[in-house]
Each structure stands twice: as structure tokens, then as C-alpha cells.
N, C-alpha and C positions, 0 to 999 in steps of 0.2 A: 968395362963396367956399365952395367943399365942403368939408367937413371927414372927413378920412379915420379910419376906427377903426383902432385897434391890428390885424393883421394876425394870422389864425391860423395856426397848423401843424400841414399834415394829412401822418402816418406810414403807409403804405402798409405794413400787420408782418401780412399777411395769407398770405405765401408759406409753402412747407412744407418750405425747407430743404434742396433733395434733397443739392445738392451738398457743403455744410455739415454734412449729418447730423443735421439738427435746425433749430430755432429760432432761430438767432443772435441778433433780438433780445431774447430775454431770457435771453442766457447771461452768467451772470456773470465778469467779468473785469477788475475793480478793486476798491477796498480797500471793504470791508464787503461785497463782492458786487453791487456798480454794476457796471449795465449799460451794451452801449453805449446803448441808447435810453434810460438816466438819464443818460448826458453830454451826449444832442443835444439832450433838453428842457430840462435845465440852461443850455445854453449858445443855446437858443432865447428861452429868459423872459428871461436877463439882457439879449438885445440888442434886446427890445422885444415880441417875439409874447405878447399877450394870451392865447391860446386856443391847446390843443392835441385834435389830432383824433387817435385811432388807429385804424385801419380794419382791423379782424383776424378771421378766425378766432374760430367761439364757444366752442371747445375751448381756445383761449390768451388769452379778454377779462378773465378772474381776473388775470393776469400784471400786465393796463394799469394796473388800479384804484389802485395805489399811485403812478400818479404825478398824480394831479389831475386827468386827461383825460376829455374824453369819448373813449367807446371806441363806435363803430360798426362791426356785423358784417357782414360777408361771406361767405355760403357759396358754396361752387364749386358745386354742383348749383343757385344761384338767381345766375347773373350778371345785371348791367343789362343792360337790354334792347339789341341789338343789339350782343351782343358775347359769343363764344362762347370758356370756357376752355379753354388748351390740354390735350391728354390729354397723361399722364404717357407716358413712354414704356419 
């Protein structure tokens, strides 16, 4: 029999917002200034996700640190290999 691990969740909070005007995930917008990405990792851990990823930006990886995560960065001038980011327009 295999035995599976608890599953992680990886947040994709690497984008800039154009349309939004900003950062939406670390914009505050509940009570003490929860986030919505402090309600998806909240309601990620209770339903079982051991491990949380956030893949962002090194200009907003400050932001992640408060919530337990590892935070892995991405900049747009170094994408993985064979895959090229879109220009702004």
C-alpha cells in the first residue's frame, strides 16, 4: 500500500496587478486587515494541506512571511526555461 502525504498549496501571488491597480493579494479587506490570501491559507490548513507555497515577486516576499509559508521567488526578467513572459502592453 502507498501511503500519501498531506498535500501542499502552491499560490501563484506573483502577478502585478495591472488591472486591479495593485496587489490584490495582500490587500486588506477583513476584520484586523485579513487578507484574501489569509482566508485561502486558513481555509487550506483546516481542510488538510500540510504545506503552503507562495511563488511571488522579491519586491512583495516580506508580505508572505506572516503566514507560515515558504515563499519562492520569481522574477519576470528570469522565467523557467522555455517559457517567455508576456510584455506589458
Amino acid at each position: 500500500m502507498v501511503r500519501m502525504s498531506a498535500p501542499a498549496l502552491v499560490i501563484l501571488a506573483a502577478g502585478v496587478g495591472s488591472r486591479y491597480g495593485g496587489p490584490k493579494q495582500i490587500e486588506p479587506l477583513g476584520p484586523g486587515g485579513a487578507t484574501l490570501l489569509d482566508y485561502s491559507v486558513y481555509d487550506a490548513r483546516r481542510t488538510g494541506f500540510a504545506k503552503v507555497v507562495v511563488v511571488t515577486r522579491p519586491e512583495l516576499a516580506a508580505a508572505f512571511e506572516r503566514l507560515n509559508a515558504t515563499v519562492a521567488l520569481q522574477r519576470l526578467e528570469d522565467p523557467p526555461m522555455r517559457c517567455s513572459p508576456r510584455r506589458p502592453r
